[in-house]
Structures are given as structure tokens and as C-alpha cells.
C-alpha positions as CSV (number, residue, x, y, z in Angstrom):
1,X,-45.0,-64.5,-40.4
2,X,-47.2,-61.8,-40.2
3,X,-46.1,-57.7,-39.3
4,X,-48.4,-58.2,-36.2
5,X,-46.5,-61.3,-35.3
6,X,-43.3,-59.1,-34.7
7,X,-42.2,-59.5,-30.7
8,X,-41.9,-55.9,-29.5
9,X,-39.0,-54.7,-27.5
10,X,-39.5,-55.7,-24.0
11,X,-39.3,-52.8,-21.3
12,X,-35.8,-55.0,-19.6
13,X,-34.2,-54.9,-23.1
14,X,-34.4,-51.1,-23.7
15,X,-33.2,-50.4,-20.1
16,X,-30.3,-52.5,-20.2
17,X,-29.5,-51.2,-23.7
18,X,-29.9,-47.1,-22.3
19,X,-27.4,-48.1,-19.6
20,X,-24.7,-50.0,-22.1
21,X,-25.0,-46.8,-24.0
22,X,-24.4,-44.5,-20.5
23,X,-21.5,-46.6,-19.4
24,X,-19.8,-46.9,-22.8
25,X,-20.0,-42.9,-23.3
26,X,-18.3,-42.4,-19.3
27,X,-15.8,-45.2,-20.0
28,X,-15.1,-43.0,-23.3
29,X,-15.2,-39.5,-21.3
30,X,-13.3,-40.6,-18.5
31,X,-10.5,-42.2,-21.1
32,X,-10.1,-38.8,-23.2
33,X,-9.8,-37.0,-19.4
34,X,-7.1,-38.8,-18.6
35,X,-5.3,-38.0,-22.3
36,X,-6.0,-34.5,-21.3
37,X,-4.4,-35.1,-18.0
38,X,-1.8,-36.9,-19.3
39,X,-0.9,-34.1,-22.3
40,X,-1.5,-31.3,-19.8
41,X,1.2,-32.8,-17.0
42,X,3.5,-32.8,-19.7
43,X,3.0,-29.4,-20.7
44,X,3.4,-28.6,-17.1
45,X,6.7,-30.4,-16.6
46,X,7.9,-28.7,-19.6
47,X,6.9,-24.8,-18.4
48,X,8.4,-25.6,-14.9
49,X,12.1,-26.8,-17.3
50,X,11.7,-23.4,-19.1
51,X,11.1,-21.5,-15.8
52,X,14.2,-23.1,-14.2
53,X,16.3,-22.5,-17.2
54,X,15.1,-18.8,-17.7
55,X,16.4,-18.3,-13.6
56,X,19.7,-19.5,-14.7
57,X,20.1,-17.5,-17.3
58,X,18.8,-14.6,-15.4
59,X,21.3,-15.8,-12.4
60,X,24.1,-15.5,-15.3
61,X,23.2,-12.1,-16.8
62,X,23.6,-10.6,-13.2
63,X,27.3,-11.1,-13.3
64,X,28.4,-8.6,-14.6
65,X,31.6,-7.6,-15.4
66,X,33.3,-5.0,-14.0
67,X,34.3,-2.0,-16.6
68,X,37.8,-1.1,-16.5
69,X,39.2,0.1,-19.6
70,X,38.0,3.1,-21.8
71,X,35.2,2.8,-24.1
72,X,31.8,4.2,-25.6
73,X,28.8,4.6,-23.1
74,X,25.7,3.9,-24.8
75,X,21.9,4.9,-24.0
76,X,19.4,3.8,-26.2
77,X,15.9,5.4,-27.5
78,X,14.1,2.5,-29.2
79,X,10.2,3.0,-29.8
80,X,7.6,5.6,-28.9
81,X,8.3,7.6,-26.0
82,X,5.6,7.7,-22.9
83,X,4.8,6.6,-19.7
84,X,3.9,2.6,-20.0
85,X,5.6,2.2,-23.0
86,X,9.3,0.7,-23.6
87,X,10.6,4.1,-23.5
88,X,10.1,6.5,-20.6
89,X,11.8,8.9,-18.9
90,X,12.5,7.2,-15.4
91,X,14.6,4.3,-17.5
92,X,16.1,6.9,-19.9
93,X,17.1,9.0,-17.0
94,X,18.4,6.2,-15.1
95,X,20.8,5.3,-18.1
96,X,22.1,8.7,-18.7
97,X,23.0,8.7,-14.8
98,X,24.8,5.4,-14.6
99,X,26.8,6.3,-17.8
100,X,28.1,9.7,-16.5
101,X,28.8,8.2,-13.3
102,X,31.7,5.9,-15.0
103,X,35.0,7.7,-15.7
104,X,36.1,5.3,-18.0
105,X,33.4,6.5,-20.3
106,X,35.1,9.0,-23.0
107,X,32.2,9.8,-24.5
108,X,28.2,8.9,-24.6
109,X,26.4,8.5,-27.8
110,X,22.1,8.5,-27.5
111,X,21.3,5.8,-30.3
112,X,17.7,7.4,-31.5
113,X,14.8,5.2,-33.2
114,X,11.9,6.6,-32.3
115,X,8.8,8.4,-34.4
116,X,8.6,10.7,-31.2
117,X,5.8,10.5,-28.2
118,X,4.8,12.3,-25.0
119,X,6.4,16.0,-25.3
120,X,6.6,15.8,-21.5
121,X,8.4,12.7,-21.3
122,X,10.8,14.0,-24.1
123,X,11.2,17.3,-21.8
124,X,11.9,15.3,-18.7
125,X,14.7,13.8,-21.0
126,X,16.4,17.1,-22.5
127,X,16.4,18.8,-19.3
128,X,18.3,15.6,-17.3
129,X,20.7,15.8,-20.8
130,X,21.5,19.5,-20.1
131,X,21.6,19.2,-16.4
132,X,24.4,16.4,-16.3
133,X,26.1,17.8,-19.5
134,X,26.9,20.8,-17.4
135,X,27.8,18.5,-14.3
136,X,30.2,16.3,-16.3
137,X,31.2,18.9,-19.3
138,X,34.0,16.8,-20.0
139,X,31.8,13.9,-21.1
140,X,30.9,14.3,-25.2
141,X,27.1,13.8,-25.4
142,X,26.6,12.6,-29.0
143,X,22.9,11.5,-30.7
144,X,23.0,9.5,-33.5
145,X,19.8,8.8,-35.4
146,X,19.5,5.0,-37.0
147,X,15.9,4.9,-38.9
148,X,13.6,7.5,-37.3
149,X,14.5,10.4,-34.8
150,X,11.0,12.5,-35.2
151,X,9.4,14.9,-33.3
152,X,9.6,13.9,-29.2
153,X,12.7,12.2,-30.2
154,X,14.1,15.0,-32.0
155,X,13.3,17.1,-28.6
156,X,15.0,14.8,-26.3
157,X,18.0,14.7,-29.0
158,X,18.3,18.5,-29.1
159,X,20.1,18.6,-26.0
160,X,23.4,16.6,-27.2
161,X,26.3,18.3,-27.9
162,X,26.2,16.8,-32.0
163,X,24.2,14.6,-33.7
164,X,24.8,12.5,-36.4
165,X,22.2,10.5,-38.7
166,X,22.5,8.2,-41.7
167,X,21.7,9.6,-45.1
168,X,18.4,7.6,-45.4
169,X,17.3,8.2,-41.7
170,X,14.0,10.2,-41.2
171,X,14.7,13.5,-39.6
172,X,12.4,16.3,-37.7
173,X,8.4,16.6,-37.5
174,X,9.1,19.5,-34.9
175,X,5.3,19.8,-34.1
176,X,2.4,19.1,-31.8
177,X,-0.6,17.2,-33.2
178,X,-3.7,16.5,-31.1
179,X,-6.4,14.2,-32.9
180,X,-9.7,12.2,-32.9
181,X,-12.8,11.6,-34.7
182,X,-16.2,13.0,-35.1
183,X,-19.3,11.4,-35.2
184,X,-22.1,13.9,-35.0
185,X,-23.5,13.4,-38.9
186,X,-23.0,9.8,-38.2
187,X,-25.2,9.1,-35.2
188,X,-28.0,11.7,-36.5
189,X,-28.1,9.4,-39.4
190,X,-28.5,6.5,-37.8
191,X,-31.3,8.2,-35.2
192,X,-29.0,7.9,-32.0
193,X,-29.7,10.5,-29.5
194,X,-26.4,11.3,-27.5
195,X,-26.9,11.9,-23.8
196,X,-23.8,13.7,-22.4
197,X,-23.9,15.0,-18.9
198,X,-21.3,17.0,-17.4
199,X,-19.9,18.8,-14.3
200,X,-18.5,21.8,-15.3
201,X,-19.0,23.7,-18.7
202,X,-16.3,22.3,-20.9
203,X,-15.6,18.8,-19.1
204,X,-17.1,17.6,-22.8
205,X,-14.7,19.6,-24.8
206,X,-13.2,16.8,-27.1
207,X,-16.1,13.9,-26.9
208,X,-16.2,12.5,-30.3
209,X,-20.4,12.5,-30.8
210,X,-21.1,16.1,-30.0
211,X,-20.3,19.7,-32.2
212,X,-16.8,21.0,-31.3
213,X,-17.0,24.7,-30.8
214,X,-15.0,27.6,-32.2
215,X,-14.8,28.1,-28.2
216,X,-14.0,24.6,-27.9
217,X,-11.5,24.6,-30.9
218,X,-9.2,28.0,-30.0
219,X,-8.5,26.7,-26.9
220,X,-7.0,23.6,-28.2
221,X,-5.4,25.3,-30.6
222,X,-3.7,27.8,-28.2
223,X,-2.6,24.9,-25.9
224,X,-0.7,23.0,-29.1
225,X,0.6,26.4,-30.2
226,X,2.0,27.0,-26.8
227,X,3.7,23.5,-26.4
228,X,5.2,24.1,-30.1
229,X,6.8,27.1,-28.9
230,X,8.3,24.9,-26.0
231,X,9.5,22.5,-28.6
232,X,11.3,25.3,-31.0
233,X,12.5,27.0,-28.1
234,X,14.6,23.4,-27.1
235,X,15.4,23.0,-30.5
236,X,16.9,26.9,-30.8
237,X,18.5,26.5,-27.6
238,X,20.0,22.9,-28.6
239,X,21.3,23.8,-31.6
240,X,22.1,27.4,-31.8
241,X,23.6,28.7,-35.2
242,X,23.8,25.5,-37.1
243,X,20.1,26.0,-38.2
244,X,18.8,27.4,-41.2
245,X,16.7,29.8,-41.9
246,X,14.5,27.4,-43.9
247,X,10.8,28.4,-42.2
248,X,9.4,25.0,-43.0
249,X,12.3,23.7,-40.2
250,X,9.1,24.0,-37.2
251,X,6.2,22.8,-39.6
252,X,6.6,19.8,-38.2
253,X,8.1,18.9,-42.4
254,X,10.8,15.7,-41.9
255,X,13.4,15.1,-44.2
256,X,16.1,12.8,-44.7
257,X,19.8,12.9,-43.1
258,X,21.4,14.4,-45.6
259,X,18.7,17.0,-46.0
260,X,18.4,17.3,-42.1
261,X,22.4,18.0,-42.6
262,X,22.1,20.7,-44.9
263,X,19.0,22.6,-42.7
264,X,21.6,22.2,-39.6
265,X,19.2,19.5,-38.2
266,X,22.5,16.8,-38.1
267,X,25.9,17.7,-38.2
268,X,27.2,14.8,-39.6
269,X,26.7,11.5,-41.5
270,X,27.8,8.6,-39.4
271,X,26.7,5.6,-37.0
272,X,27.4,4.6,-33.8
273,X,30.4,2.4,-34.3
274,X,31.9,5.3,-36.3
275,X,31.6,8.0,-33.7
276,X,32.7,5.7,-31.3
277,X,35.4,4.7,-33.2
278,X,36.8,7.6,-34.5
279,X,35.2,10.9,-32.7
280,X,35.5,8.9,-29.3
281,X,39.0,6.9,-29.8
282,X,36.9,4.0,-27.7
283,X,35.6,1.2,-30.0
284,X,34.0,-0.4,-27.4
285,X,30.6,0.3,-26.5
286,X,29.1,-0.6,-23.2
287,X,25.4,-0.4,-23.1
288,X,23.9,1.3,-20.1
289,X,19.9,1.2,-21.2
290,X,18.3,0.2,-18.5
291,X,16.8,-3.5,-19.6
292,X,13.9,-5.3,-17.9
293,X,15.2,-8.2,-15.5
294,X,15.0,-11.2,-18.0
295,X,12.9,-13.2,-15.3
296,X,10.3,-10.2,-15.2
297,X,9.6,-10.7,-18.7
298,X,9.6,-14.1,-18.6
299,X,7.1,-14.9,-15.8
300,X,4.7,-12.0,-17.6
301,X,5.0,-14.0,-20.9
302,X,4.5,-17.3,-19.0
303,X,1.4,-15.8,-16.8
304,X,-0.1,-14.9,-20.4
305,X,0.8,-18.1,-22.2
306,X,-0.8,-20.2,-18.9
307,X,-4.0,-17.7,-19.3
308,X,-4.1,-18.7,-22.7
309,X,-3.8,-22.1,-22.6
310,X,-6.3,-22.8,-19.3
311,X,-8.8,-20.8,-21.3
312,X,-8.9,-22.9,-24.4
313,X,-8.8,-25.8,-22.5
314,X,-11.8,-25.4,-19.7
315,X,-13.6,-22.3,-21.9
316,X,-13.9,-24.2,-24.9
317,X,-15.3,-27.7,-23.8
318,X,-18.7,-28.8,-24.0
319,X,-20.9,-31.2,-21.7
320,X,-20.5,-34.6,-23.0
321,X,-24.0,-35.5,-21.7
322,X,-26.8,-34.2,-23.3
């Protein structure tokens, strides 16, 4: 038979085969929708378990049980110190309070591990030490340091009557810093024009693309000086005679415990259990560190991990007709 004696496709034949090929991809569309239905209701189902178990343990760790023999109040400092962060004042504070509120308490050791933070924050904290150290002077106010007790934190821990430290831990950066980046070389090499406008004649003192200057700088510089002076005069206060008269002590220098020992930075090697143990005579600690209600944290992490997981779901999918 000939090439030219080849039927060609009839107009019915390609229709029906155009809709065959529609229906088969919606049959196959609507099938993986109802997978994703199906997988999604049982991540669902599981979430809602987790949520109901997470409000009975929350339910649980509200019972608390009442304290009624002597022992060890503690307050923790864990992490950089600041308004937002896991350590502020307001929780801090609200520790310290609870603790000298319980008689049973025969002492309160401030466990420190921080690298410092907001100076005011870490002010808030000393004065609040000193305030209820002279309402309660019958209550031992004890800091020991566990890794790091740097600069904020060594201001907050200036106001206990003693602190202790390991002989590895990181001691003192008694300083202010204040830092950023310039970009001015930068942006005239790459032909950017900056456009800064401003109310008031300084309200660009510290942008990042423009000259800083020596107008600019001095002030700064008297501002840090002036909150350094705050800081050593805490730290005099604090700790009185025991300090050296090593000049590198507020040059914001660290050093390790036994090195903070000999410049009258710590007063003695030891950890928690060991001042509570045997400076306290109460081997029991009780924890008063104000802790974010377990359900809180929960339904945040959920909210995120629900976020999450509708976004790569519905954000990721594309349209399976073309």
C-alpha cells in the first residue's frame, strides 16, 4: 500500500482520545488528593494526642508540692541577659522574691551561665539582689559561676554576698562594647549613592553607609565610658577589699576561676551542690527560676510546626493541568 493510502486520524478519534487522556489525569489527581487527605488526617489525629498529652503533663507539673523542710533555694542565670530573651529581669526578679519569701530557705545560691547582656537589665538585677539582701540579711546570697559568668552577668553577680566558680570557668569582661560595621568605601566602589534624610542633626549618628564623625565618635565614646564607670562602681561596691589592685581587672580582660580567685574576682572554688551542701548545711536544692508554663511552649512550638507543615504542603504544589 502506498504512503498516500494511509487513513488519517479522523476528527471523532482524536476527541475521544483528548478526553481519555483528561479523565485519566483527574482520576489520577483526585486519587493522590485523597492520599494527601488521608496522610494529613493522620498527622492531625496525632498533633491533637500530643496536644492532649502535653495538658496532662502540664496539669501534673502544677501540683506542686508543698516545701517544708530546710533546703537550698536556687535562682538560675542561663543565657544572655535582655529583654526578649530567656533571661530578663522581670523572671529573675520574680525568682529572687519567691525564694526570700520561704523561711525554710537557709541560704540562696545564683547559678551563673551567661557571656553577659543588657547592662540595664543586669542593674535592674543587682539593685533587687541588694534591696532584699538588706530586707532578709539573714538569708546567705551566694553566686556560683558554672561555664561563663562575663560581663552583665558578672554585674548582676557582684551583688551576692560570695561567689564561687570552677577552676576552668570563664570569669570577668567588666566592660562596655558598642559595635557595627561601615560601609562607606564599600558602596562608593560599587557606585551607590546613599540617600539619608534626617530630623534632627545627629538622628544618623551610627548608620552603617555614612562617615562617622570625631563629633559623632566622642559622644559614643563618653556614653560607654560613663556606663563602665557604673559597672566598676557595682563591682567596687560588691566586692570591697577582696580585689586586687591588678589594673587590667576593668579592661574588660577575663580569666579563669582560679585566676578570677587570686584577683579577688571569686572567693572560692566550688559548685552548687558543694555550697549547698556544706556552706548551707541543706543538700536539697529547690529551684525557684521562674519556667515558662509547659503548655505555653508547647502550643508556640506546635503553632510553628503547623506553619511549617501547611506551607510545604499548599506553597509548594504545582497545577496539575497545564
Amino acid at each position: 500500500m502506498a504512503e498516500t493510502d494511509i487513513p488519517a486520524p479522523t476528527p471523532g478519534a482524536q476527541s475521544a482520545n483528548w478526553e481519555r487522556q483528561l479523565l485519566e489525569r483527574l482520576a489520577l489527581e483526585h486519587l493522590k488528593e485523597k492520599r494527601r487527605a488521608r496522610r494529613w488526617g493522620m498527622v492531625f489525629k496525632f498533633l491533637i494526642l500530643l496536644y492532649l498529652v502535653a495538658v496532662f503533663i502540664a496539669y501534673q507539673a502544677g501540683k506542686v508540692t508543698p516545701i517544708t523542710g530546710k533546703h537550698t533555694a536556687l535562682v538560675e542565670i542561663d543565657g544572655v541577659i535582655g529583654p526578649g530573651n530567656e533571661v530578663t529581669a522581670d523572671t529573675v526578679i520574680s525568682g529572687l522574691r519567691s525564694a526570700f519569701e520561704e523561711k525554710n530557705a537557709r541560704g540562696l545560691i545564683l547559678r551563673m551561665n551567661s557571656p553577659g547582656g543588657s547592662p540595664v537589665q543586669s542593674g535592674y538585677i543587682n539593685d533587687e539582689i541588694m534591696r532584699l539582701r538588706g530586707d532578709r540579711p539573714d538569708l546567705p546570697v551566694y553566686a556560683v559561676i558554672s561555664d561563663i559568668c562575663a560581663s552583665g552577668c558578672y554585674y548582676a553577680a557582684a551583688a551576692a554576698e560570695k561567689i564561687y566558680a570552677d577552676k576552668a570557668s570563664i570569669v570577668g569582661s567588666i566592660g562596655v562594647l558598642m559595635d557595627n560595621f561601615g560601609f562607606v568605601d564599600a558602596i562608593k566602589k560599587l557606585g551607590i549613592e546613599r540617600r539619608l534624610l534626617v530630623a534632627g542633626e545627629h538622628k544618623g549618628i551610627l548608620d552603617p553607609f555614612s562617615p562617622m564623625s570625631p563629633q559623632a565618635r566622642g559622644h559614643a565614646q563618653d556614653m560607654l565610658d560613663q556606663i563602665h564607670e557604673q559597672f566598676i562602681s557595682r563591682v567596687q561596691e560588691g566586692r570591697g577589699d577582696r580585689l586586687s589592685d591588678e589594673p587590667d581587672i576593668f579592661s574588660g580582660l577575663f580569666w579563669t576561676g582560679e585566676q578570677a580567685k587570686e584577683l579577688g574576682l571569686v572567693d572560692e572554688l566550688g559548685s552548687s551542690s558543694f555550697v549547698a551542701r556544706e556552706i548551707f548545711e541543706a543538700e536539697e536544692i529547690i529551684d525557684y527560676t521562674p519556667k515558662r508554663d509547659i503548655l505555653d511552649r508547647f502550643v508556640d512550638r506546635f503553632g510553628m510546626a503547623l506553619a511549617k507543615a501547611l506551607q510545604l504542603n499548599f506553597g509548594t504544589q504545582a497545577s496539575p493541568l497545564r
